[in-house]
RODO-2510 file (C-alpha; in nm, 4 decimals, decimal comma):
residues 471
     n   res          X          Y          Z
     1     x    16,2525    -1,4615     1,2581
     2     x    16,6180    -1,4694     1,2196
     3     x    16,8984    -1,7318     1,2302
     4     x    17,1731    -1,5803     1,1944
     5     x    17,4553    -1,7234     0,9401
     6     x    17,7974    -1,7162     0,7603
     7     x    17,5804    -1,6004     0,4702
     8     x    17,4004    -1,2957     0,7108
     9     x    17,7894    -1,1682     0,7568
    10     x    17,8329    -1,2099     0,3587
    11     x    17,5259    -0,9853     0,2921
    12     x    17,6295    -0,7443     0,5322
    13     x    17,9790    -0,6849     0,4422
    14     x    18,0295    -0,8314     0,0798
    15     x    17,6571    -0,8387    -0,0896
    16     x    17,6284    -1,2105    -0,2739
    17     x    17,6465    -1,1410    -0,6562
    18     x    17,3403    -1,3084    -0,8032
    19     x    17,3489    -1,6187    -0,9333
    20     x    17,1750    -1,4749    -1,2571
    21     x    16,9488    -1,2184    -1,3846
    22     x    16,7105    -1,0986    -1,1847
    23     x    16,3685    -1,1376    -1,3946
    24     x    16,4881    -1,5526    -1,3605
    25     x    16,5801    -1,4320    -0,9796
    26     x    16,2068    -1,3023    -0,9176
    27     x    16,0705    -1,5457    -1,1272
    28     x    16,1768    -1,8247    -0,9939
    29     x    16,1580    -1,6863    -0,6124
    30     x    15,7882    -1,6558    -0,7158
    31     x    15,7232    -1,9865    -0,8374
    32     x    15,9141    -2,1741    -0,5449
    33     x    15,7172    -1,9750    -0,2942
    34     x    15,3458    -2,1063    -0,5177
    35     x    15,4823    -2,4879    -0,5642
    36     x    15,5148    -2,5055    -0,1695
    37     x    15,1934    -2,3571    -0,1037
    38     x    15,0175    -2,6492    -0,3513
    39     x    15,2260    -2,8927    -0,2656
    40     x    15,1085    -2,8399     0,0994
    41     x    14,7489    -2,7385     0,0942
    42     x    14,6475    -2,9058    -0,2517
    43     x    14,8522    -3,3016    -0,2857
    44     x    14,8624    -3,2627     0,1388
    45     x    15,2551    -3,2915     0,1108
    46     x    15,4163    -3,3146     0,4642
    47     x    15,5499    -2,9297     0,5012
    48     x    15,9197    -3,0427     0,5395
    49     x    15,8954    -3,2909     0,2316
    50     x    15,7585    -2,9455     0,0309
    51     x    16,0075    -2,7325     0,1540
    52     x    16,3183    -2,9538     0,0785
    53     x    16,1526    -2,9571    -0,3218
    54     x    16,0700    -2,5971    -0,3310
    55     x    16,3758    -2,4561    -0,1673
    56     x    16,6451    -2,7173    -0,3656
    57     x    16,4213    -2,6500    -0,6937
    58     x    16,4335    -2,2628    -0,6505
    59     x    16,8208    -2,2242    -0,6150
    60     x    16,8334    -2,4781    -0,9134
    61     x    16,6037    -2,2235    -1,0710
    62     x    16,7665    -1,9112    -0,9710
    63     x    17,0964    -2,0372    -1,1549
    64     x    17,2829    -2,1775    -0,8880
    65     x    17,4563    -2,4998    -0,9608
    66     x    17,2360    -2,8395    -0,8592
    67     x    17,5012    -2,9077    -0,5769
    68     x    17,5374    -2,5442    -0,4490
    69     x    17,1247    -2,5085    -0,3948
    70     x    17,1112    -2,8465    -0,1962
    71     x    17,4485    -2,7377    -0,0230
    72     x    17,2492    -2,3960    -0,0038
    73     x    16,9598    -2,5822     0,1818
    74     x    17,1870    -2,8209     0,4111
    75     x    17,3539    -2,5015     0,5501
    76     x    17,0418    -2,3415     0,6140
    77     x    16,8744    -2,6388     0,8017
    78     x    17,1851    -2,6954     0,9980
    79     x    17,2236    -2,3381     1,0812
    80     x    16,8702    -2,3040     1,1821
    81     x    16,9157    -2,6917     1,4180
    82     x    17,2197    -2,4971     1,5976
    83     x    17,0357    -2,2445     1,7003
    84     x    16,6428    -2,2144     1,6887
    85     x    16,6555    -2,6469     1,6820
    86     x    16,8206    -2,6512     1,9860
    87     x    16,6005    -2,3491     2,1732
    88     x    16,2734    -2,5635     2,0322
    89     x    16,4253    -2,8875     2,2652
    90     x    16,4844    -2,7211     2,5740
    91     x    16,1511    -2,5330     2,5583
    92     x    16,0083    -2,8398     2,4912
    93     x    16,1250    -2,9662     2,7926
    94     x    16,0674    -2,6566     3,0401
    95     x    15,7108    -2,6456     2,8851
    96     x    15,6533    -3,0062     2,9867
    97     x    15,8265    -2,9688     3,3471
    98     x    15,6136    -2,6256     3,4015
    99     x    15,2671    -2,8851     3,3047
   100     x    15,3383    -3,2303     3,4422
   101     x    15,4318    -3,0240     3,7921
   102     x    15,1409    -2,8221     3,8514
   103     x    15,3510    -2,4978     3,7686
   104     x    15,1565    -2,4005     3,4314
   105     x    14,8424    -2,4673     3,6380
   106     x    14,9492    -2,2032     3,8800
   107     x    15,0434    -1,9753     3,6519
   108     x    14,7281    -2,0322     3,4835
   109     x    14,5023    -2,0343     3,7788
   110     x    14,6275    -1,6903     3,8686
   111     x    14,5596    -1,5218     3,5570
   112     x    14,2636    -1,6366     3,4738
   113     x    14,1607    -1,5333     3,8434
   114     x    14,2745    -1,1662     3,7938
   115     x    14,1494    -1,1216     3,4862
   116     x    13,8061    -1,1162     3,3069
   117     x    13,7756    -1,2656     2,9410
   118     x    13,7589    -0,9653     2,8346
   119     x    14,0813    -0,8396     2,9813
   120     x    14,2923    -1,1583     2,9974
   121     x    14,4208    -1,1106     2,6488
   122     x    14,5573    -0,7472     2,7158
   123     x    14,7255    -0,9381     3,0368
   124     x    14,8325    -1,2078     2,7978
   125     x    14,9584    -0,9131     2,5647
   126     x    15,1656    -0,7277     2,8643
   127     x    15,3263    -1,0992     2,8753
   128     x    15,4651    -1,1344     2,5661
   129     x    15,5725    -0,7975     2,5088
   130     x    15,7514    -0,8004     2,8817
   131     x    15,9181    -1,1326     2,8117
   132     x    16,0338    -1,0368     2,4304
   133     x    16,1920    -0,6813     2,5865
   134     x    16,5422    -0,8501     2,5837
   135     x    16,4550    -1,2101     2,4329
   136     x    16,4712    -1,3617     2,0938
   137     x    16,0895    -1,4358     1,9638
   138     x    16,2142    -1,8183     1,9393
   139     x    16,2673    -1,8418     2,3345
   140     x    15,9890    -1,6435     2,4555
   141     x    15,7218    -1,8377     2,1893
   142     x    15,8707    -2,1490     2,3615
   143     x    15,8314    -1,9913     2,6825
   144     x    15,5007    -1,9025     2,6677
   145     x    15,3485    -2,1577     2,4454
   146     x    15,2127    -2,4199     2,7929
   147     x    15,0853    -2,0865     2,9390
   148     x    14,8671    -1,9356     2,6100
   149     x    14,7489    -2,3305     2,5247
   150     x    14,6530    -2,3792     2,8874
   151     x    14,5097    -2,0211     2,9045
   152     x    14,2795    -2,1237     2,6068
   153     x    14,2200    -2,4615     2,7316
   154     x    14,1137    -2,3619     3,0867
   155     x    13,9019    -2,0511     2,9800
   156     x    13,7496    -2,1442     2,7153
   157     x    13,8209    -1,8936     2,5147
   158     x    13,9205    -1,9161     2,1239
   159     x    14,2967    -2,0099     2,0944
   160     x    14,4111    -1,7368     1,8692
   161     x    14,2495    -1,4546     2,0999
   162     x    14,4782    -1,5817     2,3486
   163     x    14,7815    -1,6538     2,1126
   164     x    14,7495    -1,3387     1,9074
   165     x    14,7958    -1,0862     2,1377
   166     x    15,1515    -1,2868     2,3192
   167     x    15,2368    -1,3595     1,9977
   168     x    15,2059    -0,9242     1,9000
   169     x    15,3966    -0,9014     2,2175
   170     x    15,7288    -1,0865     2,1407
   171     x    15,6953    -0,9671     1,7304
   172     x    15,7018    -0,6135     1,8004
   173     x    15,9907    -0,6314     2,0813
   174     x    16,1931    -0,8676     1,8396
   175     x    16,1554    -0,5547     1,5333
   176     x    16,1855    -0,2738     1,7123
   177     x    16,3429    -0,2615     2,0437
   178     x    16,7492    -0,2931     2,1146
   179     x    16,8771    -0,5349     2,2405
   180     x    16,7184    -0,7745     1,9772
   181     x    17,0286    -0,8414     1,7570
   182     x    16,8329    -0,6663     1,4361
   183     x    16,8006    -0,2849     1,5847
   184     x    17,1413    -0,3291     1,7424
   185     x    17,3198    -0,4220     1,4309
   186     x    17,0727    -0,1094     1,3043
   187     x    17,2183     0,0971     1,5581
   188     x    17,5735     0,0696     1,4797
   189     x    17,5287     0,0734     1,1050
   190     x    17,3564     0,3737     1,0916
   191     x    17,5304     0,5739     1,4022
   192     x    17,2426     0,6091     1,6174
   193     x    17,1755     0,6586     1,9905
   194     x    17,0983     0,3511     2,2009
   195     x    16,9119     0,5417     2,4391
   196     x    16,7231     0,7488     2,1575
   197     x    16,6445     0,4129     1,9826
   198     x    16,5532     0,2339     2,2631
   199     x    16,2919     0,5008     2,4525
   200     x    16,1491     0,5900     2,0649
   201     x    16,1279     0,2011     2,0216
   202     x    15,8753     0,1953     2,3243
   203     x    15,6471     0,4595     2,2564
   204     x    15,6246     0,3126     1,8902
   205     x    15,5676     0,0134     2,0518
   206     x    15,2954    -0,0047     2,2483
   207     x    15,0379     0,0879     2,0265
   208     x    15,1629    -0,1483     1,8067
   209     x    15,1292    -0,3803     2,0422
   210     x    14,7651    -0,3215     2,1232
   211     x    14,6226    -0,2720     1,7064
   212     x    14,8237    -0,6169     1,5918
   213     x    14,7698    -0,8185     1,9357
   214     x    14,4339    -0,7597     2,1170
   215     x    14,2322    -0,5763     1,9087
   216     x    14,3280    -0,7689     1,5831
   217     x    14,3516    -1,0964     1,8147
   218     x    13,9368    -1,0646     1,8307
   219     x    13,9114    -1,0579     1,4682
   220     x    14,1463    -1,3459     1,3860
   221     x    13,9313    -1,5362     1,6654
   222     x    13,6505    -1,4810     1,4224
   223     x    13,8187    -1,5518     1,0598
   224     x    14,0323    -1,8673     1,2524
   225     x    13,8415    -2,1253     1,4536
   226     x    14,1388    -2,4335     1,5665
   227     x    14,1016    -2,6387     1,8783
   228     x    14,3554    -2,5894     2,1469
   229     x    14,6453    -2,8194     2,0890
   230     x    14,6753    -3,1479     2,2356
   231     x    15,0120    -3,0293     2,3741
   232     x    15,0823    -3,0413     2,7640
   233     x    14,7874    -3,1906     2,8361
   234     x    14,8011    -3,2501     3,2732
   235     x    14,6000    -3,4560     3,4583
   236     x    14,3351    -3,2717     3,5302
   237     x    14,3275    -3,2013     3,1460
   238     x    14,3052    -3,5663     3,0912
   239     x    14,0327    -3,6302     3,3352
   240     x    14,2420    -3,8477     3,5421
   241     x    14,2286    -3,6690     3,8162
   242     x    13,9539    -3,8281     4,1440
   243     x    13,6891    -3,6609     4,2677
   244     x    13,7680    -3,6593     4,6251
   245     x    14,1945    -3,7305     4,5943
   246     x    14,3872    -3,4862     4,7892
   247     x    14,5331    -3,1855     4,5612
   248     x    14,8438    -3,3146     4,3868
   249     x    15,1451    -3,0405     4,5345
   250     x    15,2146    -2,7488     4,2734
   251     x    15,5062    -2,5235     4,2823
   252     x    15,3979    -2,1678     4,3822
   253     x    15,3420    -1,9111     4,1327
   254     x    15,6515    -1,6836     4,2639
   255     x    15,8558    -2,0518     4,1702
   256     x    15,6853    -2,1031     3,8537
   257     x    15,6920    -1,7182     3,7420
   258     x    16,0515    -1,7427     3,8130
   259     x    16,1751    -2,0326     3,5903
   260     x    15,9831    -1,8575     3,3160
   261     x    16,1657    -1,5258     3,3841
   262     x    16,5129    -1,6499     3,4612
   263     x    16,5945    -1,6343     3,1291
   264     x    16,4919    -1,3632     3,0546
   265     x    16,6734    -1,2328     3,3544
   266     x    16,9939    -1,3588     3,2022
   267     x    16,9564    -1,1927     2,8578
   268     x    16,8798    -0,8879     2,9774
   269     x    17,1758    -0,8808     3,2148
   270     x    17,3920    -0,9205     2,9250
   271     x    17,1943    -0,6821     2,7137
   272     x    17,2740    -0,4061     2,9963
   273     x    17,6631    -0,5223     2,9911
   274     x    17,7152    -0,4892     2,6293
   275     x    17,5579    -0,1596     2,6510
   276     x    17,7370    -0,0502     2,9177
   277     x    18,1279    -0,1893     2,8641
   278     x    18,0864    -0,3284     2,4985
   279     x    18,3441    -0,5532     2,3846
   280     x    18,5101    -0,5719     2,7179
   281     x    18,7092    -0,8522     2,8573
   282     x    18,6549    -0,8366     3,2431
   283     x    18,5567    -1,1581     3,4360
   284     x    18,2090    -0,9828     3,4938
   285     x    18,1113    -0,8775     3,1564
   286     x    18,2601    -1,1922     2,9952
   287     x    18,0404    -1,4266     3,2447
   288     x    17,7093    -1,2319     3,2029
   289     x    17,8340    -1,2910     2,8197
   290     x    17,8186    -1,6444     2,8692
   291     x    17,4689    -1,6518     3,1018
   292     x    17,2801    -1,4673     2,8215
   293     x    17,3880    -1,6569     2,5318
   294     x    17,0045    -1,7783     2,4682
   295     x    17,0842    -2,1419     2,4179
   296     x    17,2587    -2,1478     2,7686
   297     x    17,0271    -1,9000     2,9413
   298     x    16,7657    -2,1501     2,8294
   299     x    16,9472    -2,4758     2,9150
   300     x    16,9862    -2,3049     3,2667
   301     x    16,5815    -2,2789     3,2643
   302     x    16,5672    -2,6548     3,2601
   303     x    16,8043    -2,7204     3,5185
   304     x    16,6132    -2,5227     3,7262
   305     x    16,3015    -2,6732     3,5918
   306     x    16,4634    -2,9845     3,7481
   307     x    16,5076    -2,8663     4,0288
   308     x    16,2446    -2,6628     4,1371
   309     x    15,9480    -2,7863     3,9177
   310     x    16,0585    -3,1529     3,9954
   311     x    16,0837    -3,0668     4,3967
   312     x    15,8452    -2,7869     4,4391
   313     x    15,5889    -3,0033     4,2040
   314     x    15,6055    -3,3641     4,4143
   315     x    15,8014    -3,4952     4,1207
   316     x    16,0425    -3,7870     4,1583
   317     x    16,3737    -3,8726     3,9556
   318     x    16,1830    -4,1008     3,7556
   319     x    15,8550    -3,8681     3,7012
   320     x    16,0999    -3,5707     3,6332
   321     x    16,2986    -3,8445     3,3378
   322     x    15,9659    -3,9240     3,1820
   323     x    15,8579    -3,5625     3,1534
   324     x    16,1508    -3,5116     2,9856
   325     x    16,1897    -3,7642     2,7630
   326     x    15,8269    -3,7525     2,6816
   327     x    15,9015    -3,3793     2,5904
   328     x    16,0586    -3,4592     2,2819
   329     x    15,8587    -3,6457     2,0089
   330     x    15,5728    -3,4026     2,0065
   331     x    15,8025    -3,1774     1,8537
   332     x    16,0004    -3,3850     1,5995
   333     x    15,7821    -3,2643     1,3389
   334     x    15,8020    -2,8848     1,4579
   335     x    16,2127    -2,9438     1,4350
   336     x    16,2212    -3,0962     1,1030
   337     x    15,9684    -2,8145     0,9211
   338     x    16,1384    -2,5106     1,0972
   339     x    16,5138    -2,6205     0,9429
   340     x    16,3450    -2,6665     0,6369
   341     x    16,1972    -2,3361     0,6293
   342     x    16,5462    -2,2317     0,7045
   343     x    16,7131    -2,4402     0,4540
   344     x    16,4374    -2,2845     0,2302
   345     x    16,5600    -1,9008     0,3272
   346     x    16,9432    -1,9645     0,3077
   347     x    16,8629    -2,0936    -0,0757
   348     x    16,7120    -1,7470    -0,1541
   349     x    16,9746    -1,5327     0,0230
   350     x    17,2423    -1,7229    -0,1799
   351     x    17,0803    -1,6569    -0,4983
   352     x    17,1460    -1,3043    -0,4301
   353     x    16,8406    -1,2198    -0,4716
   354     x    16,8561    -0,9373    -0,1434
   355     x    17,1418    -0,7769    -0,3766
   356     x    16,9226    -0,7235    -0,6647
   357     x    16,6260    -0,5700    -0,4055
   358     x    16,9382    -0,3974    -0,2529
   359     x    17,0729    -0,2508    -0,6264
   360     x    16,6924    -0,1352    -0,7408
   361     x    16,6409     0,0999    -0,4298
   362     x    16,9440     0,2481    -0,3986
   363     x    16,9668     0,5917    -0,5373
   364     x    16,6010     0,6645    -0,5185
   365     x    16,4898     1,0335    -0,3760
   366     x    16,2001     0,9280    -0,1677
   367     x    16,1156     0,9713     0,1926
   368     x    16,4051     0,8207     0,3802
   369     x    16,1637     0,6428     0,6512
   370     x    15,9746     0,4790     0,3519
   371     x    16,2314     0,4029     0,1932
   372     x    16,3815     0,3127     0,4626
   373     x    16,0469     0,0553     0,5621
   374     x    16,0014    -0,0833     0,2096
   375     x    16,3875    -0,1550     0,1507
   376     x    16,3384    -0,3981     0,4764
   377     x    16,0347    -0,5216     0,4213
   378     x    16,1102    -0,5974     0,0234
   379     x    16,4432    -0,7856     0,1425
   380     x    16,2287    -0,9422     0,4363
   381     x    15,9532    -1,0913     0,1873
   382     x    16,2161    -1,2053    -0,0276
   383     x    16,4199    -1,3740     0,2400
   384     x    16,2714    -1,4388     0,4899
   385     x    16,4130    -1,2942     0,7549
   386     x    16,4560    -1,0066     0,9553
   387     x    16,7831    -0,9858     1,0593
   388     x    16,8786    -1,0292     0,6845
   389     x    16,6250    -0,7373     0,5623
   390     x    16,7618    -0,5160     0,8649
   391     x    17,1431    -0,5543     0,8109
   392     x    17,0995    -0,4968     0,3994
   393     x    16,8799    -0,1670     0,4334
   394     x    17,1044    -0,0319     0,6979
   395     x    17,4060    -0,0792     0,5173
   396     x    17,2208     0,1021     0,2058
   397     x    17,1038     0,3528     0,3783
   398     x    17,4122     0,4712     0,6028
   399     x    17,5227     0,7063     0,3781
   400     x    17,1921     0,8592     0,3767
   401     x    17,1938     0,8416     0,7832
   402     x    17,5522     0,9810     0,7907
   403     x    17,3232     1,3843     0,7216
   404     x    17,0813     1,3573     0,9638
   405     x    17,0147     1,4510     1,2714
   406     x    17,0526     1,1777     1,5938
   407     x    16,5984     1,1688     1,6801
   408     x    16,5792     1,0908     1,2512
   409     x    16,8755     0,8494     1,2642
   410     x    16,6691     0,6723     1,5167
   411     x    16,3527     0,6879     1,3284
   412     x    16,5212     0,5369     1,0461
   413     x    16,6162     0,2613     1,2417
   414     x    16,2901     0,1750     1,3638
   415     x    16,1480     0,2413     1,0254
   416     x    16,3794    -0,0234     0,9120
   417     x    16,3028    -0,2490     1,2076
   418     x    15,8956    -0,2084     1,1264
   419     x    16,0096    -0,3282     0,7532
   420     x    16,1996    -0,6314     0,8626
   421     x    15,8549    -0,7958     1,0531
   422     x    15,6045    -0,7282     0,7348
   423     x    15,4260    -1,0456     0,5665
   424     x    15,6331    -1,3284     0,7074
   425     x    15,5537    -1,6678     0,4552
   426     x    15,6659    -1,9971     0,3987
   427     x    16,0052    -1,8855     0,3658
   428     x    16,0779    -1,7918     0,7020
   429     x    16,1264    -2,0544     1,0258
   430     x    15,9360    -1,8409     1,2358
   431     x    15,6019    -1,9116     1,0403
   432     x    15,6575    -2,3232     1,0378
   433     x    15,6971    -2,2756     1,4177
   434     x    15,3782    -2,0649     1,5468
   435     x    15,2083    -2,3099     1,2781
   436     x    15,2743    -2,6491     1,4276
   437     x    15,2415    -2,5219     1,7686
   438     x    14,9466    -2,4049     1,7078
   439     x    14,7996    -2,6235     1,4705
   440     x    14,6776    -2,4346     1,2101
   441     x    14,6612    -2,5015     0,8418
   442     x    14,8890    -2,2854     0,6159
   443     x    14,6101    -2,0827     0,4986
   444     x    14,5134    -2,0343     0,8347
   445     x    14,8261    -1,9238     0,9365
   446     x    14,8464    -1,6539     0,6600
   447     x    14,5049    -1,5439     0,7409
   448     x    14,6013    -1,5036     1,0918
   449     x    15,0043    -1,4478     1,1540
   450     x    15,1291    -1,3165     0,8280
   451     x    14,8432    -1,0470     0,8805
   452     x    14,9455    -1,0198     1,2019
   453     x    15,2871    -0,8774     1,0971
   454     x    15,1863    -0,7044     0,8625
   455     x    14,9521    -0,5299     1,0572
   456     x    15,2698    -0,4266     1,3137
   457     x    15,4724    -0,3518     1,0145
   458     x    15,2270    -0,1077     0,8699
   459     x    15,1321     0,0355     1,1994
   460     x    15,5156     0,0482     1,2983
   461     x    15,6117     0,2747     1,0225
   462     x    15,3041     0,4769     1,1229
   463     x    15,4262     0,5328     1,4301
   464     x    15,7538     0,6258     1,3006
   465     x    15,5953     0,8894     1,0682
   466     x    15,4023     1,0429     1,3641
   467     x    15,7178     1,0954     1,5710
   468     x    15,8845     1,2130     1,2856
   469     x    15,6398     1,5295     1,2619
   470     x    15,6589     1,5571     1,6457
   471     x    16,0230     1,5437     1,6720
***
């Protein structure tokens, strides 16, 4: 996942010197990483509580000064409130609009009725990776978390063979396919074609998509066994509803699709305008600017929620207030572990330790597309994020880029792109969040999402390595 930060520019431009040597560095990146992981699965410490010790003790550690590593870990968690915080709350609140008005039901109703069990998670698949095309992973998993828990709850099937395969959608888009902000920043830094990128992104993709989502999806079913979430439960979940009561109104699915696409809608727009007229000025370009600026593509989700969930669903101004502000609490906990896992990140990238992963690569004479993949995905283990692991191997690698031709500048960018997804861990946001959401323990979630990346990762840079003896 990536949250993007004063320290992100820092590394891009002017790589942080380490804050000491870097056996201490690896050492104590090591150590922080195994004192969270006991704290949490062994003394049952609250996930945010270990996060705050392991990511304060680590930059304390790493040889930053006391101050700087909690200062370290305040800027993280604040950086990651401002942006992923806020898209957590207003998904919170569409999600629990779309359920208490019938809309999820819909949505749900009509899958489930055009699929099989054994197709619905290749439909569930096609989802995600549709809705992460121009979306960061953070909106679409809020998105599409009320669909994939009522999907499971409905159907009866296991949670994660729904989850996994929406969840394979949205990674994959998010690593290798402009406009997500990683490949772009790829793009420019290495020269490449946007088209190229973009049509070599796809046919990477999809069988990406299909190894780490459905296919893998029925084994982590197997290894994974969690109950569906108590999260959007509706009346008819509850048992509430009468036998013989008239059927409560529901928005129709073309409404309910909608609400869930209009963001999307709005991201992409802007995608197509920077890509067309970048850095322009007109009234157009700066508006559709403004639209697909996630947080406000998503706030303008909820007004519409409002509007046409609260209307289309039977919904009253008081009905529509308490779905809202029962929205919330649920996800208090989710907030307060995902800005620590962010707090935890920001420590490591101030350390420096992405400059001394940065300075042990560079120079080396092996394949550029590995190099180019294990670069990212070194920096990405390390950091925790993807955005981070992107930006630092392109900028290594540019001069490399600068003799090639424009199909293996492209490959190089979606070798580096395949790097930045492999073996997310406790220090990224994004694995706190598909966690609590779905409820799994932290050695669940490593048995089941970190393989999950890595699985796209690995199979990402295959795919690379194909087209590279093809083109």
């Amino acid at each position: 996942m990536n949250t993007p930060t004063l320290a992100l520019a820092r590394l891009a431009d002017d790589p942080i010197e380490p804050a000491s040597s870097e056996p201490q560095l690896i050492i104590a990146a090591l150590i922080g990483v195994a004192v969270i992981i006991v704290l949490i699965t062994w003394l049952k410490i609250h996930p945010f509580l270990a996060l705050a010790i392991g990511g304060i003790g680590v930059g304390i550690g790493a040889g930053l000064e006391p101050n700087a590593s909690v200062v370290s870990f305040g800027t993280g968690f604040g950086a990651t409130m401002s942006s992923v915080g806020i898209l957590v709350g207003f998904g919170a609140m569409f999600g629990k609009l779309l359920a208490d008005s019938g809309g999820a039901d819909r949505i749900v109703d009509t899958l489930v009725s055009r699929s099989s069990n054994r197709t619905l998670p290749w439909t569930m698949a096609l989802i995600g990776a549709l809705i992460g095309l121009p979306m960061f992973f953070e909106v679409g998993l809020v998105l599409l978390i009320p669909v994939i828990i009522l999907v499971a709850r409905r159907t009866g099937l296991p949670l994660l063979k729904v989850a996994i395969p929406a969840l394979a959608g949205l990674s994959v888009m998010h690593g290798l396919v402009p406009p997500h902000p990683g490949p772009l920043v790829a793009v420019a830094a290495l020269n490449a074609n946007l088209g190229l990128t973009l049509g070599l992104g796809v046919i990477v993709a999809i069988p990406t998509v299909i190894v780490a989502g459905p296919l893998f999806g029925n084994l982590a079913a197997k290894w994974v066994n969690v109950p569906v979430p108590d999260l959007f439960l509706t009346d008819e979940d509850k048992g509430e509803a009468r036998d013989g009561a008239p059927a409560r109104k529901r928005p129709s699915f073309l409404l309910a699709v909608s609400g869930i696409l209009l963001p999307v809608v709005l991201m992409l727009a802007r995608a197509i305008s920077e890509a067309i007229a970048p850095g322009s000025t007109e009234p157009v370009h700066a508006i559709l600017f403004f639209l697909g600026t996630p947080v406000v593509a998503l706030g303008i989700a909820v007004v519409y929620g409002i509007i046409a969930f609260g209307i289309g669903g039977g919904m009253n101004r008081t009905m529509v207030s308490k779905s809202l502000t029962d929205s919330l609490p649920p996800i208090a906990g989710i907030l307060l572990i995902v800005g620590a896992g962010g707090g935890f990140k920001q420590v490591l990238i101030d350390t420096g330790i992405g400059t001394v992963i940065a300075n042990a690569v560079s120079g080396s004479s092996a394949s550029v597309l590995l190099l180019a993949w294990f670069v990212a995905a070194l920096i990405r283990v390390a950091t925790g994020s993807a955005t981070v692991a992107t930006v630092t191997a392109a900028g290594i690698l540019a001069p490399v880029a600068a003799d090639l031709g424009s199909v293996d500048v492209s490959l190089m960018v979606l070798a580096i792109g395949a790097g930045s997804l492999f073996l997310s861990h406790v220090n990224d946001a994004g694995f706190w969040l598909v966690k609590e959401y779905l409820g799994t323990t932290v050695g669940q979630n490593l048995k089941t999402w970190s393989v999950m990346e890595c699985i796209i990762s690995v199979v990402g840079l295959g795919g690379v390595l194909l087209l590279s003896l093809v083109f």
